[in-house]
C-alpha positions in Angstrom: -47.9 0.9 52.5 -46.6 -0.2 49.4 -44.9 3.1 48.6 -42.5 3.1 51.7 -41.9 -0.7 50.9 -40.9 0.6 47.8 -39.0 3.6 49.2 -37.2 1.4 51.8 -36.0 -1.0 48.9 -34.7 2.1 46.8 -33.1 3.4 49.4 -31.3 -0.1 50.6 -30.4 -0.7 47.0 -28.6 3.3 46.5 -26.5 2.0 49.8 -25.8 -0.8 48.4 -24.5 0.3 45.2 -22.5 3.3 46.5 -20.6 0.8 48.9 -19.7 -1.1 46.2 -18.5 2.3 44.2 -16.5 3.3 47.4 -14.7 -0.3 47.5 -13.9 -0.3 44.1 -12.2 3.3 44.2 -8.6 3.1 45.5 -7.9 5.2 48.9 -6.1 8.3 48.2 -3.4 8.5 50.7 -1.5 11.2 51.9 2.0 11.6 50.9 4.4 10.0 53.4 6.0 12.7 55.7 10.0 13.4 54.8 12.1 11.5 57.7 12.9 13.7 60.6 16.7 14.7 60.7 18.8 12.5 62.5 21.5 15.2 62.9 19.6 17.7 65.0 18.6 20.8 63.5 20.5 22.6 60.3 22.1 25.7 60.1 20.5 28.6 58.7 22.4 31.2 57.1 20.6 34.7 55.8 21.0 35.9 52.2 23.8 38.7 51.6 21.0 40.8 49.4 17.8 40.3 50.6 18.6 38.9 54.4 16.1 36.6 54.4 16.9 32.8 56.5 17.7 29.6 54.7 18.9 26.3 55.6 22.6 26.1 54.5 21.8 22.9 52.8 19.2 25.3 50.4 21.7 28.5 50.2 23.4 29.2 47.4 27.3 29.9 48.4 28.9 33.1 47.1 32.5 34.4 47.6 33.9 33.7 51.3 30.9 33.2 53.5 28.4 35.0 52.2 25.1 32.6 51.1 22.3 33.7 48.7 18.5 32.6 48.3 19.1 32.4 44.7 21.4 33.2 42.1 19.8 36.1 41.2 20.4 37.9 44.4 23.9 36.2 43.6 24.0 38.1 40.3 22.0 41.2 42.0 24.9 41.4 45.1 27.8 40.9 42.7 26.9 44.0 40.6 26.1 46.2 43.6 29.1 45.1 45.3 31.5 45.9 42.0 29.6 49.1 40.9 30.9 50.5 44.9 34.0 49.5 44.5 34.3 51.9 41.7 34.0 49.6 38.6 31.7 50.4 35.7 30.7 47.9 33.0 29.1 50.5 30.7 30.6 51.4 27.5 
């Protein structure tokens, strides 16, 4: 009989203790969600190279209205486009 007194008082004790340890640790919290657009939804626009979809607002603008996922395929477009047009930058 004493041993489950014993093991009951253990037991209390450990819940005890790993209450306090939970109240003393600050909540993690999720990150607070970005704020839904008040302007409805944005334009996408696909890249001149690759033709993947962007938003506008993320595109990278090129030479009339072409966009670009990034400035390589910038780079990349801009070198395809002037080696078909006849020009060569080799010496």
């Amino acid at each position: 009989m004493k041993y489950l007194l014993f093991g009951l008082l253990a037991y209390l004790a450990w819940r005890w203790y790993t209450a306090q340890r939970s109240n003393d640790e600050p909540a993690v919290q999720a990150p607070p969600s970005p704020a839904p657009s008040v302007n409805g939804p944005e334009k996408m626009v696909s890249c001149a190279q690759c033709g993947v979809y962007l938003p506008q607002s993320e595109a990278i603008s090129g030479v009339g209205e072409l966009h670009f996922c990034s400035t390589e395929h910038r780079h990349q477009y801009s070198q395809a486009s002037g080696q078909a047009q006849g020009e060569d930058h080799r010496h």
